[in-house]
C-alpha positions in Angstrom: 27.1 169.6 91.4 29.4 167.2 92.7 29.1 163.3 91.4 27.4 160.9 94.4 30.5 158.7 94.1 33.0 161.6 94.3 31.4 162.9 97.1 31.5 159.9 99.6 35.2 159.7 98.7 35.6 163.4 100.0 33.7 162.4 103.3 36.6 160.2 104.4 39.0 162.6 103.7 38.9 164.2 106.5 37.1 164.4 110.0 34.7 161.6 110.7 32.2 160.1 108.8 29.4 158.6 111.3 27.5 155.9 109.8 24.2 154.9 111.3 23.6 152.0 109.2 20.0 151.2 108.2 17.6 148.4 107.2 15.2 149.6 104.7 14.3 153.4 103.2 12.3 154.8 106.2 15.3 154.4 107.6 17.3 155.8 105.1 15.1 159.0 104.9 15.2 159.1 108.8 19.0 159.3 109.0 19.3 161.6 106.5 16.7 163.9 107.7 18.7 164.1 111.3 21.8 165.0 109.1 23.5 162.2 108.1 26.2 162.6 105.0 26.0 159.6 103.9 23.8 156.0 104.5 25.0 152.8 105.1 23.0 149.6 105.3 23.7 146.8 107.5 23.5 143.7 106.0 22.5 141.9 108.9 19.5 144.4 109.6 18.7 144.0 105.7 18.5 140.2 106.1 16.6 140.7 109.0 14.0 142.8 107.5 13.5 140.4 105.3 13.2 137.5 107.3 16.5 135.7 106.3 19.3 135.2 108.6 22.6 137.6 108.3 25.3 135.2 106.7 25.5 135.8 103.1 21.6 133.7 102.5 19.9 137.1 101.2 18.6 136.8 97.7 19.9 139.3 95.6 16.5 140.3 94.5 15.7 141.5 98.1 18.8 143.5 98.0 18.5 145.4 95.0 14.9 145.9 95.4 15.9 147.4 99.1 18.7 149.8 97.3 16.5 150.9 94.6 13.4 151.6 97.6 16.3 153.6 99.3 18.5 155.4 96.1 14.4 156.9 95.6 14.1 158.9 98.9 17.7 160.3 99.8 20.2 162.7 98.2 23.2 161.6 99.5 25.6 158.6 98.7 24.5 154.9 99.7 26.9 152.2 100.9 25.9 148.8 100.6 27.2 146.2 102.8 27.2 142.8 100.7 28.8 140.4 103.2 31.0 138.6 101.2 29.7 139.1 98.2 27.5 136.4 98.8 29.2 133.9 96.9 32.9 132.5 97.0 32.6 132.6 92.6 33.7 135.3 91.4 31.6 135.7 88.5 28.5 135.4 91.0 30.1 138.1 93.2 30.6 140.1 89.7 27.1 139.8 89.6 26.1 140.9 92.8 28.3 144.3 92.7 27.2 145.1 89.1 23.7 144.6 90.6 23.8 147.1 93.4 26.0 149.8 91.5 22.9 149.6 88.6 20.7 150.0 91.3 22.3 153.4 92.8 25.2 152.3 95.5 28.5 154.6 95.4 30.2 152.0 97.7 30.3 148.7 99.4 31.5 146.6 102.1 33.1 143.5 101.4 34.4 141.1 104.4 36.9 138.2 104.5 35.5 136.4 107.4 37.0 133.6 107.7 38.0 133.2 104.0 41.8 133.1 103.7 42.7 137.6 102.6 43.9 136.1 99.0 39.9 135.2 98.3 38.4 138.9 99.6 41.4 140.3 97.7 40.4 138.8 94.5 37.0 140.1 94.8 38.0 143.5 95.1 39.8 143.1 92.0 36.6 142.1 91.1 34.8 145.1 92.2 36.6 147.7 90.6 36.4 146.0 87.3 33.0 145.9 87.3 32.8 149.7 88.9 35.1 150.9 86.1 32.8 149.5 83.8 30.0 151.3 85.2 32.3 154.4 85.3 31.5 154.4 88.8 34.4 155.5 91.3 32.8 153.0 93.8 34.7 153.0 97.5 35.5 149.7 98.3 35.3 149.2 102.0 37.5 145.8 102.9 36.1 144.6 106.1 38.6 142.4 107.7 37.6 140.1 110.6 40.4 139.6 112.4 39.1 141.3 115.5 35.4 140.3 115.0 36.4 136.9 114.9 39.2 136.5 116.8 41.3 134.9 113.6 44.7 135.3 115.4 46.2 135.5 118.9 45.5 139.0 120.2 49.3 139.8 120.3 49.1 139.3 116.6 46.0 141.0 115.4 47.6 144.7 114.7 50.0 142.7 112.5 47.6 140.6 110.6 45.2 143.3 110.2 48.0 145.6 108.9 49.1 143.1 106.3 45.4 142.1 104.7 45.0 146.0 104.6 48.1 146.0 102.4 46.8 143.3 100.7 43.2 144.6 100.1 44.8 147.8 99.0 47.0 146.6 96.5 43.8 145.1 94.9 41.9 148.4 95.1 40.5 148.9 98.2 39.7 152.7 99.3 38.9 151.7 102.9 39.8 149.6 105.8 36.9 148.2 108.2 38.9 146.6 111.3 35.5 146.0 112.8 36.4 144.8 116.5 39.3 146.7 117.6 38.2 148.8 120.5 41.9 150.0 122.2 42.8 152.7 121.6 47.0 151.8 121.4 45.4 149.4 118.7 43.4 151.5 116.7 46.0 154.1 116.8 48.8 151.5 115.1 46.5 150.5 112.5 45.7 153.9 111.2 49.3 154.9 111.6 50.3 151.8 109.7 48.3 151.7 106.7 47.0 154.7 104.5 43.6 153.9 103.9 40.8 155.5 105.6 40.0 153.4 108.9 36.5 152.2 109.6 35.6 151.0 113.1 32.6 149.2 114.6 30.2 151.2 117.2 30.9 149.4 120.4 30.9 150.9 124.3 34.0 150.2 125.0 35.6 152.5 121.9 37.0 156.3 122.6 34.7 159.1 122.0 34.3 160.2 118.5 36.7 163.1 119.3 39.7 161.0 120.4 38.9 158.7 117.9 39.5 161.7 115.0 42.9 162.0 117.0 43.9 158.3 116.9 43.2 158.6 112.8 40.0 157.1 112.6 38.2 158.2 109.2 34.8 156.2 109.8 32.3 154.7 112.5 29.8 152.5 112.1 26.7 151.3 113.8 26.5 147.8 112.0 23.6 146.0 112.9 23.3 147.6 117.0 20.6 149.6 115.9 18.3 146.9 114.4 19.2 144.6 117.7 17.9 147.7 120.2 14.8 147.6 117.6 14.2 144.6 117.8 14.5 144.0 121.7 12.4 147.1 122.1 9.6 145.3 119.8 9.7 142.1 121.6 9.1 144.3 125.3 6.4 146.1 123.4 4.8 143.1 122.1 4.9 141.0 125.3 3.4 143.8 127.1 0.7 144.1 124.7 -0.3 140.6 123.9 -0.1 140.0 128.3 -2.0 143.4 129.3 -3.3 145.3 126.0 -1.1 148.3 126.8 2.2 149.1 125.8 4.6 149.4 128.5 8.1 150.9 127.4 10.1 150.9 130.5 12.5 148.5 130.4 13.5 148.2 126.9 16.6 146.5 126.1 18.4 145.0 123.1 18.2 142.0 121.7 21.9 140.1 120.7 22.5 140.2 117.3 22.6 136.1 117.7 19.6 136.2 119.1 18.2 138.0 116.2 19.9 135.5 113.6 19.2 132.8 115.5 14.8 133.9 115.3 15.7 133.5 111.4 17.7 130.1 111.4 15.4 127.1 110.2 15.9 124.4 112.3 
């Protein structure tokens, strides 16, 4: 039978690997139940669940106790998404990867934010290390935010995104996450120019899975929409409830993701 960690490498291969990332192991079960390949978490639905904001303030306790809870009710591989690593030290983001590997996770995601690429790049290094150790063949999923974040001009982003994927690769990166990029001239570039596997963010205003498969993309994501829709449809539910003891679901709408972080955000 084919190795976990061999196997999510062969689902980005080819076709297109959709991700409906998930908070906790209902979910995880769910997903997988409806046919799912793989699952992914989201780390801001994670943090949310909970009860910390998303932003790299999750103790790694609650993470590893939510990869174990979900490792124990699927079959298939788990991604973990572990924001930055949440710590700039290496030895702490060491720590962190070794943690969820142990606990069952083929692969991870791991952003620069706004971080200069050198810092993300070193972790990767970092990653497969402590992978190889494991003897894990753990894919590394380099999330870059210059999209998400809007780190450049937008005549430069292809560019800049093109040269952290180089960058990310050289330190052993299997994947590139250009969460953000939506156009299609765009998305078609950055697959063209870099030969990792391409991972874009769920988002309205993307081409349909099928053109998307054309343009080159290997991955799509859900991030954290799903929680957001789950949480806006609790907060109608509830409101009904607590103003007429019925639960009315017309009219259920997402909440923003900052609205979400922002619930969780001691003042």
């Amino acid at each position: 039978m084919e190795a976990l960690d061999q196997q999510f490498h062969r689902l980005h291969q080819d076709g297109l690997l959709i991700l409906t990332n998930v908070a906790d192991a209902t979910g995880a079960r769910l997903v997988e139940q409806l046919g799912s390949q793989a699952v992914a978490t989201s780390s801001a639905a994670v943090a949310w669940a909970h009860g910390y904001p998303d932003g790299n303030t999750l103790p790694l306790e609650r993470l590893v106790a939510t990869v174990e809870s979900i490792i124990r009710v699927i079959n298939v591989p788990l991604t973990v998404d572990i924001e930055a690593g949440y710590s700039d030290d290496l030895a702490r983001v060491a720590e962190v990867i070794d943690a969820v590997i142990a606990a069952g996770a083929v692969g991870i995601n791991i952003e620069d934010g706004a971080s200069p690429p050198e810092l993300l790049a070193r972790k990767i290094e970092v990653a497969r290390q402590v992978a190889e150790r494991r003897g894990v063949k753990l894919f590394i999923n380099a999330r870059t935010d210059v999209y998400l974040k809007s780190l450049v001009p937008a005549e430069d982003r292809v560019a800049e995104t093109l040269k952290r994927a180089a960058l990310y690769q050289a330190a052993g990166a299997d994947g590139l996450f250009a969460a953000g990029v939506t156009a299609e001239y765009e998305i078609e570039a950055i697959c063209r120019g870099t030969p990792l596997p391409v991972n874009v963010l769920g988002n309205a205003s993307l081409p349909s899975p099928e053109e998307q498969k054309t343009l080159g993309v290997r991955r799509l994501s859900a991030g954290s929409g799903i929680a957001e829709f789950l949480y806006g449809a609790m907060g109608s539910l509830a409101k009904s409830f607590l103003e007429t003891g019925k639960l009315n679901t017309h009219d259920l709408k997402a909440l923003t993701y900052g609205e979400v972080n922002a619930l969780l955000k001691k003042s």
